[in-house]
N, C-alpha and C positions, 0 to 999 in steps of 0.2 A: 567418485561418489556413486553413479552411478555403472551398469554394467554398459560393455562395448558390442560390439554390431557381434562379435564373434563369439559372444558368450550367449547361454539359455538364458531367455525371460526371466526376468527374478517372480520367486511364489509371489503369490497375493500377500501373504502375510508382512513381506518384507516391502511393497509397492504401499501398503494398508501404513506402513509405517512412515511411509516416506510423505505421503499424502499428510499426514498428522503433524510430523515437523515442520514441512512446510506451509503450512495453518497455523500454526503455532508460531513461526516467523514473520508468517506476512501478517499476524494479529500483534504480534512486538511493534511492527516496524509502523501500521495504525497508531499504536496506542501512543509511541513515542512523537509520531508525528501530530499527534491531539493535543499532547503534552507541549511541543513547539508554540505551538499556537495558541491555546489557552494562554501561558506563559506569556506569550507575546504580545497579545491585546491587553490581556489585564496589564502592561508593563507600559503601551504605548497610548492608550483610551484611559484615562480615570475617570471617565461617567462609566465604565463598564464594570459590571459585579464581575464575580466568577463565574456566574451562571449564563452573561450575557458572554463574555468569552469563550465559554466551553460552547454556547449555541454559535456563534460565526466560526470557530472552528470547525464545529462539525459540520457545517455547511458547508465552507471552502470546501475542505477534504472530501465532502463527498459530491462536489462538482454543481452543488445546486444555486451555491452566490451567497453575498454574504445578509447580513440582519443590521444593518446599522442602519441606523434610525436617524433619517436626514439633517434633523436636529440638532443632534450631536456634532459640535464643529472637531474637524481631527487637523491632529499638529501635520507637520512632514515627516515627523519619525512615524508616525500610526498609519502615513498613506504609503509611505517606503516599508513598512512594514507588512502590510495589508497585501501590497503589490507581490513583494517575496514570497510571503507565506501561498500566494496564490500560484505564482509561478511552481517552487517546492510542492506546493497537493497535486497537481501534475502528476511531477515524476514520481510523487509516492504512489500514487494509484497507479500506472503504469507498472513501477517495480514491485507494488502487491501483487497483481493481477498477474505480472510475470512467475511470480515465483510462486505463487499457488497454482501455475498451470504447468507448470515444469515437468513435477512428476507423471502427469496424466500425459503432455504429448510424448516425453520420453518413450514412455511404455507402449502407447499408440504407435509410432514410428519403429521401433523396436521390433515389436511384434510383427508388422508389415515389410520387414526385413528379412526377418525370419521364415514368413512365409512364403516369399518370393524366391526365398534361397540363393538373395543376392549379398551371403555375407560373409561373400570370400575376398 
C-alpha cells in the first residue's frame, strides 16, 4: 500500500490522497461503531428513546461515560451490554486513531530515511 524504504517519497498528491481514505475509514468505522451501540441500548434499555441511545453511545465512544439516569433500573442483558459496548469503544478509538495516523507517520519516517541515506 504503501511505498518501501528504497523507493522515493510518494508526491503530496498521492499522501493528500491517502490521508482522505484514511478519514474516510476511520469515520466508517465511528459511524458503524455508533450504530452498535445505539442498536444496542435501544434493544437492552426500553425506558430509552433513540435519542437517549444515540446520547450514551456517543458518550462511551468518545470516552467521556455513560448518561444513564440512576433511575432507570437495568436488566443484566443492559449491564452485560453496557460493559461490552465500553470495552469495544476502546479498541475503536485506538484502531481510529491508529489508522488516521498511519499515513502521516508513514511518510514522517520515510522521509527521515531518506534523508539519512540509510536506505540501503
Amino acid at each position: 500500500m504503501y511505498e518501501n524504504r528504497k523507493q522515493p517519497l510518494a508526491p503530496k498528491h498521492i499522501y493528500r490522497k491517502r490521508v482522505t481514505n484514511n478519514a474516510l475509514i476511520a469515520s466508517l468505522i465511528v459511524l458503524g461503531s455508533l450504530l452498535i451501540g445505539i442498536i444496542g441500548y435501544k434493544m437492552t434499555i426500553p425506558a430509552f428513546d433513540w435519542y437517549d441511545s444515540l446520547l450514551n453511545a456517543s458518550m462511551i465512544l468518545s470516552g467521556m461515560g455513560p448518561m444513564i439516569d440512576p433511575s432507570i433500573p437495568l436488566t443484566k442483558a443492559a449491564k452485560v451490554f453496557a460493559s461490552l459496548y465500553a470495552l469495544f469503544s476502546g479498541v475503536t478509538f485506538l484502531t481510529t486513531f491508529g489508522v488516521l495516523i498511519a499515513p502521516i507517520l508513514h511518510r514522517f519516517f520515510h522521509k527521515i530515511h531518506l534523508e539519512d541515506g540509510s536506505s540501503q
